[in-house]
N, CA, C and O atoms as a GROMACS GRO file, in nm:
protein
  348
    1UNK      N    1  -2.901  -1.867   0.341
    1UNK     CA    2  -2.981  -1.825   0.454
    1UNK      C    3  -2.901  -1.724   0.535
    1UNK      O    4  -2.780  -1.745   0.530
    2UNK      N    5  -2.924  -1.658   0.582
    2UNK     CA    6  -2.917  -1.569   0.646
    2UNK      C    7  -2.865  -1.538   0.794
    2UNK      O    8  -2.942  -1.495   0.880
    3UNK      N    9  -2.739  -1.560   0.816
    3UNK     CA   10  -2.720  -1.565   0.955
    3UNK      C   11  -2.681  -1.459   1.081
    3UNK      O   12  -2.566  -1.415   1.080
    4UNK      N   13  -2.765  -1.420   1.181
    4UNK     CA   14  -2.730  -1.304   1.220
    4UNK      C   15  -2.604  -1.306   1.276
    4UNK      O   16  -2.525  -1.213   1.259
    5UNK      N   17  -2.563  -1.459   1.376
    5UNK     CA   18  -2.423  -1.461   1.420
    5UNK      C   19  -2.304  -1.436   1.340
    5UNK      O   20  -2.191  -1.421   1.385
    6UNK      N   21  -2.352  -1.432   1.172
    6UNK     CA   22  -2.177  -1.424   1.144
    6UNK      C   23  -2.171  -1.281   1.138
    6UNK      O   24  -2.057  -1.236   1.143
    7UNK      N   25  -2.282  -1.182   1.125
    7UNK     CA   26  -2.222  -1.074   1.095
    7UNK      C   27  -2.149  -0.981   1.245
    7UNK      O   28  -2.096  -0.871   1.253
    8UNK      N   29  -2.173  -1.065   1.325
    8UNK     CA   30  -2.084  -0.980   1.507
    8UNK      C   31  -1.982  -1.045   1.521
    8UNK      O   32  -1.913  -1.034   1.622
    9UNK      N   33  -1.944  -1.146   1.399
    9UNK     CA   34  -1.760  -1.191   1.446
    9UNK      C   35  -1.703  -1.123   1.400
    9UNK      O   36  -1.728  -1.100   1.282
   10UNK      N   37  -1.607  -1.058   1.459
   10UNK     CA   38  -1.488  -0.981   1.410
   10UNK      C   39  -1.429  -1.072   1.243
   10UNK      O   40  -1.446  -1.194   1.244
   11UNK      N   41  -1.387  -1.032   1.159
   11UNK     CA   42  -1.300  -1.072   1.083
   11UNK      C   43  -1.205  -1.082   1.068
   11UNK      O   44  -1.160  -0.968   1.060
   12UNK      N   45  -1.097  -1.180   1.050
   12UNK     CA   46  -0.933  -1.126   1.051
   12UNK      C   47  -0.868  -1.240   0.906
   12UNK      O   48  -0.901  -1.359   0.907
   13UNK      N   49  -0.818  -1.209   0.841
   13UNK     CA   50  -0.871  -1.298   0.707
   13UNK      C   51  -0.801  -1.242   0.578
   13UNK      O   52  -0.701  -1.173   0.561
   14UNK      N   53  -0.882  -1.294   0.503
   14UNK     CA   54  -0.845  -1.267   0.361
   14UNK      C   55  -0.983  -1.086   0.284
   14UNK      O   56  -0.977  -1.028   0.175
   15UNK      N   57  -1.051  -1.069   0.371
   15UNK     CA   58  -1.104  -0.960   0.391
   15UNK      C   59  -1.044  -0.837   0.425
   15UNK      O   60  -1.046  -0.730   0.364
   16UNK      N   61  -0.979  -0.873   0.554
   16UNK     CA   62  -0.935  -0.752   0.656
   16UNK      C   63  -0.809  -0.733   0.590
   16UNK      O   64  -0.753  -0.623   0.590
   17UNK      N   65  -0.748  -0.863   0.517
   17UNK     CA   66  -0.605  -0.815   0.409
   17UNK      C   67  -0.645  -0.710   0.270
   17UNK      O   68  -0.571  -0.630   0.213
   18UNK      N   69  -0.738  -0.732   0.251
   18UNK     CA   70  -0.795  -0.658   0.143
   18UNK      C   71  -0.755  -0.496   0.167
   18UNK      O   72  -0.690  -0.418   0.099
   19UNK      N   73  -0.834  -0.481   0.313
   19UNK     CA   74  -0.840  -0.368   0.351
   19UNK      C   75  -0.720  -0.276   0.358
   19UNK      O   76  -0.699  -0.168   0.303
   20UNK      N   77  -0.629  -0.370   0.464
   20UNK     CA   78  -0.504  -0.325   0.449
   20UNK      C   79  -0.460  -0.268   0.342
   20UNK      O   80  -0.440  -0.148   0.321
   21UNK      N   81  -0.440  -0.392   0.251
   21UNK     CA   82  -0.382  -0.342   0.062
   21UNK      C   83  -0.450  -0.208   0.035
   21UNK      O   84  -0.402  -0.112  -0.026
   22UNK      N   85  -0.526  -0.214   0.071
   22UNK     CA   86  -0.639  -0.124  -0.001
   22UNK      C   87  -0.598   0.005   0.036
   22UNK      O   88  -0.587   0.095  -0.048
   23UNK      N   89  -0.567   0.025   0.189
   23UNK     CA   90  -0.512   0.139   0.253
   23UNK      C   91  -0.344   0.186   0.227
   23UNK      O   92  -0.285   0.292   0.243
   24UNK      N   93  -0.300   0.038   0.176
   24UNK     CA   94  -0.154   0.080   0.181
   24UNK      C   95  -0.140   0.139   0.064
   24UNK      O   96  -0.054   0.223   0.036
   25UNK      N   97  -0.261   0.078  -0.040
   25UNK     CA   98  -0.229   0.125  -0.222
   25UNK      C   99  -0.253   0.318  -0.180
   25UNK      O  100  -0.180   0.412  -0.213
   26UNK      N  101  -0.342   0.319  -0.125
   26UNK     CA  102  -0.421   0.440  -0.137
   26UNK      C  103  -0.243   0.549  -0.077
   26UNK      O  104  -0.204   0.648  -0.139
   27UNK      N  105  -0.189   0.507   0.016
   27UNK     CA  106  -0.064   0.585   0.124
   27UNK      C  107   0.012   0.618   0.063
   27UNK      O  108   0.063   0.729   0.076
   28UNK      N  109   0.058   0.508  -0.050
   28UNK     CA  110   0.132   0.508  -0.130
   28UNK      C  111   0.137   0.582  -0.232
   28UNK      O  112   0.239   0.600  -0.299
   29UNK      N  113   0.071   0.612  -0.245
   29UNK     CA  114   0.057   0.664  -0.387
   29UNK      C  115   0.033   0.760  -0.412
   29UNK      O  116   0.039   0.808  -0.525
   30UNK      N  117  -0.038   0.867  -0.208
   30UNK     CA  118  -0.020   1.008  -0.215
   30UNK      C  119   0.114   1.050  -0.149
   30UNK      O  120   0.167   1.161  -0.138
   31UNK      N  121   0.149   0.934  -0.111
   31UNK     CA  122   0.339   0.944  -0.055
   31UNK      C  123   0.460   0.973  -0.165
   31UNK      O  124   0.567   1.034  -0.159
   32UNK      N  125   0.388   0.900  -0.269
   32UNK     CA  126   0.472   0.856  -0.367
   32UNK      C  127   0.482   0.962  -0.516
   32UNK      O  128   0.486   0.917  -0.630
   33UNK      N  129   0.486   1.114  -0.480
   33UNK     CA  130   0.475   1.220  -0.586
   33UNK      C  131   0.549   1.210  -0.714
   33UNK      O  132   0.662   1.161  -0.716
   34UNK      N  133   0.494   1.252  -0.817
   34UNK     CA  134   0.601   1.293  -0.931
   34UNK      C  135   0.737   1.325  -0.884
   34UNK      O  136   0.740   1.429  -0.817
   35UNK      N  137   0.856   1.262  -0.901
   35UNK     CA  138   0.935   1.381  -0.920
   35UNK      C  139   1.044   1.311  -0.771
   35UNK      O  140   1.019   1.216  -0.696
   36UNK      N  141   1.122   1.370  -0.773
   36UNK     CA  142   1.183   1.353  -0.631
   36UNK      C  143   1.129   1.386  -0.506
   36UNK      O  144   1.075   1.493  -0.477
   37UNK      N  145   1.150   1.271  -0.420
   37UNK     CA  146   1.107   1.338  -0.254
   37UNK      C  147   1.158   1.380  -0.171
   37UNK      O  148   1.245   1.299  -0.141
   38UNK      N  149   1.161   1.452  -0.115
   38UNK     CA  150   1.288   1.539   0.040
   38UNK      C  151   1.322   1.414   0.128
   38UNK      O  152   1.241   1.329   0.091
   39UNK      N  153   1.391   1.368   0.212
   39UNK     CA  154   1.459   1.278   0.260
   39UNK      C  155   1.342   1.319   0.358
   39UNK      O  156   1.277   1.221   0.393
   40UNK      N  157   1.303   1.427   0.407
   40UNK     CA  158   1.200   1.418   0.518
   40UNK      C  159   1.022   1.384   0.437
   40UNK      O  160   0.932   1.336   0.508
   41UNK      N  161   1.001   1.413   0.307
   41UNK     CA  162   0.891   1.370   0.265
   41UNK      C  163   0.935   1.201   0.311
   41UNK      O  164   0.869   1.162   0.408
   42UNK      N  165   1.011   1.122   0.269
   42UNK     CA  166   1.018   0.986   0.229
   42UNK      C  167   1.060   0.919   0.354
   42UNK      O  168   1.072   0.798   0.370
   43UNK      N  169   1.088   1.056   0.477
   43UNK     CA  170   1.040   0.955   0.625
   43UNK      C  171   0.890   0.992   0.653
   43UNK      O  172   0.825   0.896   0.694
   44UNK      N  173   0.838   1.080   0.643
   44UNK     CA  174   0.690   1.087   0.670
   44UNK      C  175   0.625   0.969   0.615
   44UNK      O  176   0.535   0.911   0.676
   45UNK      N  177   0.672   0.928   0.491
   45UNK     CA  178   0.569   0.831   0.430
   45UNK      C  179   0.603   0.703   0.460
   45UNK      O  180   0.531   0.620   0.516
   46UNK      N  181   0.742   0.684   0.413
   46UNK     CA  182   0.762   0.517   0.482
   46UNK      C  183   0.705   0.526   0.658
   46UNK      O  184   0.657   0.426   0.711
   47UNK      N  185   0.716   0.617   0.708
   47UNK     CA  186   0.637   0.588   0.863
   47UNK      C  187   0.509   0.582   0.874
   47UNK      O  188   0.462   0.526   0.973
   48UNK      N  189   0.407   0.650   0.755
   48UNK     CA  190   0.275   0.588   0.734
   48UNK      C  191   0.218   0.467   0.702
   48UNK      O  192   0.112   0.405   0.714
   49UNK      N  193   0.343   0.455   0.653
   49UNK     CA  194   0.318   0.319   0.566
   49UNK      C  195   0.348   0.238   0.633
   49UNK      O  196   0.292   0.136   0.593
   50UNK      N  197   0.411   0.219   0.723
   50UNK     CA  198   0.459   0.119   0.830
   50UNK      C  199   0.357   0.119   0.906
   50UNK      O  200   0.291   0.016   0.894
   51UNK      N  201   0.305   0.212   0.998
   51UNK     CA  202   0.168   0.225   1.074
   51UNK      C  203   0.096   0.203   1.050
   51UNK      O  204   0.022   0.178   1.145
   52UNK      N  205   0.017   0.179   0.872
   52UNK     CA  206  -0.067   0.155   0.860
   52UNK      C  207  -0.033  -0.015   0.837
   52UNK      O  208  -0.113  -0.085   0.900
   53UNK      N  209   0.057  -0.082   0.770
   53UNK     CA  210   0.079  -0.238   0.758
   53UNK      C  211   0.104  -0.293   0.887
   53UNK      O  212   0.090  -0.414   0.903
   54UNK      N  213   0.161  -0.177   1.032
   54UNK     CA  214   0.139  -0.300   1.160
   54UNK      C  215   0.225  -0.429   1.125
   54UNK      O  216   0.330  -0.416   1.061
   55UNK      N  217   0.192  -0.520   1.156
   55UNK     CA  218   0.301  -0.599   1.146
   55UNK      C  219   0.279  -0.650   1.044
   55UNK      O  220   0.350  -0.751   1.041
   56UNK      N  221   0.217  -0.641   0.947
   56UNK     CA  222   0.208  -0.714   0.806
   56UNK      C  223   0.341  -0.712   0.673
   56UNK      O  224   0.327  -0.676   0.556
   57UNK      N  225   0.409  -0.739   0.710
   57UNK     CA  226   0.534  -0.660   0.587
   57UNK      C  227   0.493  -0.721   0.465
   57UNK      O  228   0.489  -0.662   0.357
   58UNK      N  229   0.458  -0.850   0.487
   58UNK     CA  230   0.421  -0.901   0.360
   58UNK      C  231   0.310  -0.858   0.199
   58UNK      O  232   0.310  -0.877   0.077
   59UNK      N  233   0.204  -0.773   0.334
   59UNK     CA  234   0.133  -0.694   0.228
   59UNK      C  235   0.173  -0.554   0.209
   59UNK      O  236   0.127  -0.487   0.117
   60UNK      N  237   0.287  -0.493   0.322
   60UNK     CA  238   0.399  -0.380   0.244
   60UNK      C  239   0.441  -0.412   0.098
   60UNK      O  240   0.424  -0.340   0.000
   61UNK      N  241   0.501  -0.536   0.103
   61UNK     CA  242   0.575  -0.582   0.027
   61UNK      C  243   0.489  -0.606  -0.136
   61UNK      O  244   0.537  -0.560  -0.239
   62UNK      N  245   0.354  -0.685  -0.134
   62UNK     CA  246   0.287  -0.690  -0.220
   62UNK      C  247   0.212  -0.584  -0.305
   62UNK      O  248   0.153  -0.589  -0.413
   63UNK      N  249   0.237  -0.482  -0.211
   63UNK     CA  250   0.170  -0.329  -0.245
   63UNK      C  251   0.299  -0.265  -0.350
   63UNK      O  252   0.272  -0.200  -0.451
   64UNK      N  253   0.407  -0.289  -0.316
   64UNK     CA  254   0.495  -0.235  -0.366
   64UNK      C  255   0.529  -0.332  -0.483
   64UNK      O  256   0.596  -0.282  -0.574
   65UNK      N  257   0.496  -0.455  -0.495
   65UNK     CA  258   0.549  -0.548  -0.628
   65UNK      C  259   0.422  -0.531  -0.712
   65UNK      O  260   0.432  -0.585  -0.823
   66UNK      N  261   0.323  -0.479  -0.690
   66UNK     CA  262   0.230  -0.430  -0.764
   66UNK      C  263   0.239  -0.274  -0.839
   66UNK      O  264   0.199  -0.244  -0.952
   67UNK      N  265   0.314  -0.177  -0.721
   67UNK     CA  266   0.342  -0.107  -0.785
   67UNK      C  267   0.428  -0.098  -0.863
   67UNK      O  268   0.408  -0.008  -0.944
   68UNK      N  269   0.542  -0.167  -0.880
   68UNK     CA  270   0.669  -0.184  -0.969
   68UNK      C  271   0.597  -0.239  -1.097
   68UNK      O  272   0.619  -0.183  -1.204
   69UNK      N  273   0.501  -0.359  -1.090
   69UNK     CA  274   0.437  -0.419  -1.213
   69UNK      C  275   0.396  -0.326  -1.245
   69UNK      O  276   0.470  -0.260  -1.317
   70UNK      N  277   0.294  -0.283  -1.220
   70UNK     CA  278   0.175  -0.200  -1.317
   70UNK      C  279   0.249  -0.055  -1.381
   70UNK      O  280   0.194   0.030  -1.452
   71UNK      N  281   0.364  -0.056  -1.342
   71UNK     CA  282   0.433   0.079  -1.403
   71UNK      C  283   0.511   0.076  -1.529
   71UNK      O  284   0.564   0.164  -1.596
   72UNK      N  285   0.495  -0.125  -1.546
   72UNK     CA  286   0.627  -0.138  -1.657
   72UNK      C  287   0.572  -0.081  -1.769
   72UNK      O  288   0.472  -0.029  -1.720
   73UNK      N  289   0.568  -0.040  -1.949
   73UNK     CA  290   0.507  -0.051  -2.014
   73UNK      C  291   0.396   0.078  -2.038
   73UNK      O  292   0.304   0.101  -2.118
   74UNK      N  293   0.461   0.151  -1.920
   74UNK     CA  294   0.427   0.273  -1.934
   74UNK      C  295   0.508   0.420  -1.881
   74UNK      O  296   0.590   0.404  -1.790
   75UNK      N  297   0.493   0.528  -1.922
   75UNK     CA  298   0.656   0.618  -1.936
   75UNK      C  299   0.685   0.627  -1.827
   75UNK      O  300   0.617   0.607  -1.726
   76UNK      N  301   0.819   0.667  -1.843
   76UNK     CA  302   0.901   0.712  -1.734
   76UNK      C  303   0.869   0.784  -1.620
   76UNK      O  304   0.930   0.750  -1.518
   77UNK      N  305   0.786   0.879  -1.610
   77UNK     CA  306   0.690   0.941  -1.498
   77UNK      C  307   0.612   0.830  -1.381
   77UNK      O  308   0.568   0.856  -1.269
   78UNK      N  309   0.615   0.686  -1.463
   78UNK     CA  310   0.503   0.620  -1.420
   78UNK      C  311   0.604   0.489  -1.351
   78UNK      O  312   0.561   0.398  -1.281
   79UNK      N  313   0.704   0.503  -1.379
   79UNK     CA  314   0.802   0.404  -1.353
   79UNK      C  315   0.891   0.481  -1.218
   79UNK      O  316   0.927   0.400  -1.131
   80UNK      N  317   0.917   0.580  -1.202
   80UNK     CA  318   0.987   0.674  -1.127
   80UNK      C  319   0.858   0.668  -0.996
   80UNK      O  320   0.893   0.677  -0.878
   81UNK      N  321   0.752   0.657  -1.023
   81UNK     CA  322   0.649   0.664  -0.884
   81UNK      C  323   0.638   0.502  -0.839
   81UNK      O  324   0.658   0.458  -0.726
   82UNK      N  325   0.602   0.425  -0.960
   82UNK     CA  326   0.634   0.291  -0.883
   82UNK      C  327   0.792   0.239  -0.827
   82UNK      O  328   0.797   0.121  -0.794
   83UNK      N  329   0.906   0.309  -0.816
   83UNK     CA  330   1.012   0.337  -0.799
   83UNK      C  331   1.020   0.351  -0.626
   83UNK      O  332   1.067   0.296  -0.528
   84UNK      N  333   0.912   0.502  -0.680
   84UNK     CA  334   0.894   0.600  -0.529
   84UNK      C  335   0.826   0.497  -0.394
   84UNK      O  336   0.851   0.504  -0.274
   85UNK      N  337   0.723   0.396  -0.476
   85UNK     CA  338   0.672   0.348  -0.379
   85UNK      C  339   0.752   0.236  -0.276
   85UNK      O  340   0.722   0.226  -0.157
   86UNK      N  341   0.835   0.171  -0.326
   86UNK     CA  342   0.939   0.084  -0.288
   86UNK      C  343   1.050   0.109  -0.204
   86UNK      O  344   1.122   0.023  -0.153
   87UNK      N  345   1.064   0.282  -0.187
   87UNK     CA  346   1.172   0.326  -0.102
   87UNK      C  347   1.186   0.352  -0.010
   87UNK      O  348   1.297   0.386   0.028
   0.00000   0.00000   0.00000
């Protein structure tokens, strides 16, 4: 059934973590270029990336053990960015 009250509660949850991840995968990963980054690319981005996780480190942290996984098992290009994302 259908309830109009739940949809005007704010959410804070296992939803709004989604989101986060969701935003941090996305930061990451245009932060995180082929190739080497300039010491000033890789403060621009770790400071996005911080701004956007707020006080969450934990889903910093999960964003980045995801990116380290999903890179194993595939070449070196792909291992060097899940690398990038962790730094």
């Amino acid at each position: 059934m259908f309830d109009p009250g739940w949809m005007a509660r704010p959410q804070r949850g296992p939803g709004s973590d989604r989101l986060i991840v969701a935003r941090l995968s996305g930061t990451a990963r245009r932060n995180a270029r082929w190739g080497d980054l300039t010491e000033v690319q890789k403060t621009a981005g770790v400071t996005e990336l911080r701004e956007v996780a707020g006080d969450r480190a934990d889903l910093l942290a999960e964003v980045a053990g995801i990116a380290l996984g999903t890179s194993e098992g595939k070449g070196e290009e792909y291992r060097e960015q899940g690398r990038a994302v962790t730094e």
